[in-house]
C-alpha positions as CSV (number, residue, x, y, z in Angstrom):
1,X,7.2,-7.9,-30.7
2,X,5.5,-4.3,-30.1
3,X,7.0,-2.5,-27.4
4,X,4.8,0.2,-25.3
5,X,5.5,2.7,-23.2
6,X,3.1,5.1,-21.5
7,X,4.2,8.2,-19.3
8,X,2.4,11.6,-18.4
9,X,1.2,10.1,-15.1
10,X,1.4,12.1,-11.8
11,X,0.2,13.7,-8.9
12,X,-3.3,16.1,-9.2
13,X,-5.6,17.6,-7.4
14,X,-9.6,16.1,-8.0
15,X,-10.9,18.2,-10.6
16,X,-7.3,19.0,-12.6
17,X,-6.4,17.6,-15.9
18,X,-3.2,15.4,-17.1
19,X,-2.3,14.1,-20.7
20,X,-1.4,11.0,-21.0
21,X,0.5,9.3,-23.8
22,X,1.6,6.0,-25.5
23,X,4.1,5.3,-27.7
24,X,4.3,1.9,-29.8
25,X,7.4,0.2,-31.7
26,X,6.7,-2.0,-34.8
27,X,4.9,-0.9,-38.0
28,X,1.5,-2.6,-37.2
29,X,0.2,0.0,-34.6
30,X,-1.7,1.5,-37.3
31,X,-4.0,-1.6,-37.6
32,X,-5.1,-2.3,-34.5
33,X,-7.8,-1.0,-32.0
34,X,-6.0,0.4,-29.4
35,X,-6.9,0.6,-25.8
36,X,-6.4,2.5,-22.1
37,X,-6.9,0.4,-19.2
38,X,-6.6,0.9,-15.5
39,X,-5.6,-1.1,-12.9
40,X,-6.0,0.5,-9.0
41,X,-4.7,-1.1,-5.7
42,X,-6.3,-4.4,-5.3
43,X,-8.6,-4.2,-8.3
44,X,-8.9,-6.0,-11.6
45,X,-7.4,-4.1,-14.8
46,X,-10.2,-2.4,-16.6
47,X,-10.6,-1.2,-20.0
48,X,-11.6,2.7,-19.7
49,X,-11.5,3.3,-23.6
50,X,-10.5,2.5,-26.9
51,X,-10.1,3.8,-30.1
52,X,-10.0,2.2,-33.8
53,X,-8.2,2.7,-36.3
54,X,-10.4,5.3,-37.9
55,X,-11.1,7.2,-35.1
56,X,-14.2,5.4,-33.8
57,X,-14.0,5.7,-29.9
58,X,-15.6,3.5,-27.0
59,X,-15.7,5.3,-23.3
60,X,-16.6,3.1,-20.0
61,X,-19.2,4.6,-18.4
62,X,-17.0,6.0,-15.5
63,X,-15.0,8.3,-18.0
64,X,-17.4,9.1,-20.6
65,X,-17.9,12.8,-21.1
66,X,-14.2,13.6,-19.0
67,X,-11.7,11.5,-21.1
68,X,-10.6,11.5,-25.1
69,X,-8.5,8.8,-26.4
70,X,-7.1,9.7,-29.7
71,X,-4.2,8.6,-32.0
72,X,-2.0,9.5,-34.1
73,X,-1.0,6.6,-36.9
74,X,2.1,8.6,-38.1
75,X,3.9,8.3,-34.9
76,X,2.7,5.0,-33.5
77,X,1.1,7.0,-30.4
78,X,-2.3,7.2,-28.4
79,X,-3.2,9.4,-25.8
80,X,-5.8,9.8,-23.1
81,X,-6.7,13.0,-22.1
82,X,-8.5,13.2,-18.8
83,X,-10.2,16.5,-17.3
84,X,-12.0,16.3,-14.7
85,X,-10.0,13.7,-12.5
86,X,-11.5,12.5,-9.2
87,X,-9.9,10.4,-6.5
88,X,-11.3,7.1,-7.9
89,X,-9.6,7.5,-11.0
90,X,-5.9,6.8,-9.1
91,X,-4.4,3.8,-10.5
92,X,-1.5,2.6,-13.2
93,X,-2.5,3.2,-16.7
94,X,-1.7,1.4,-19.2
95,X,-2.3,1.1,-23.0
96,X,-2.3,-2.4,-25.1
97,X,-4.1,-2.9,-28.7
98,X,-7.8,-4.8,-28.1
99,X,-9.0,-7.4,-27.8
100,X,-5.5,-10.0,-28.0
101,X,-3.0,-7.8,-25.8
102,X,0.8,-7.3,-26.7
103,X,2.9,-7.4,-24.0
104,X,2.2,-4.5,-21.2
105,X,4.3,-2.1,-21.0
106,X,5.3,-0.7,-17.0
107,X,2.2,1.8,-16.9
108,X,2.0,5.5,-15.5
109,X,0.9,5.6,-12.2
110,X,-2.4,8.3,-11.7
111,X,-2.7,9.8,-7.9
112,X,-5.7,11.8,-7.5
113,X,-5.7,13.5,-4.5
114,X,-9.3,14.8,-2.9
């Protein structure tokens, strides 16, 4: 089973910037379309982007144009840079492989303060 864990999460003003970053166990990661989803306060989890395994990308309209997703096969990781942040971008992130999830990982939590 493929083990994920996300961290770079935090605390940051509306219009800052924070990096965040997935790791993945197993040698499979390189195979898969792999994905960022959110999940706020009393919301549905929701896809924000997702990127293949040769680099094609796919942004939900919300982020598109402030986050990049990228990866980096070698080292089983993905990241999700985000610029621009505004408040309703606070939630728990959380990357899995698309579309048949592995198990979640516990998420980094996103406060975007206005």
């Amino acid at each position: 089973q493929v083990r994920l864990v996300e961290s770079g999460g935090g605390l940051v003003q509306a219009g800052g910037s924070l990096r965040l970053s997935c790791a993945a166990s197993g040698s499979i990661f390189s195979i898969n379309v792999m994905a960022w989803h959110r999940q706020a306060p009393g919301k549905q989890r929701e896809l924000v982007a997702h990127i293949s395994s040769g680099g094609a990308t796919y942004y939900s309209d919300s982020v598109k144009g402030r986050f990049t997703i990228a990866r980096d096969n070698a080292k089983n990781t993905v990241s999700l840079q985000m610029n621009s942040l505004k408040p309703e971008d606070t939630a728990v992130y959380y990357c899995n492989r698309v579309p048949i999830p592995w198990a979640w990982g516990q998420g980094t939590q996103v406060t975007v303060s206005s």
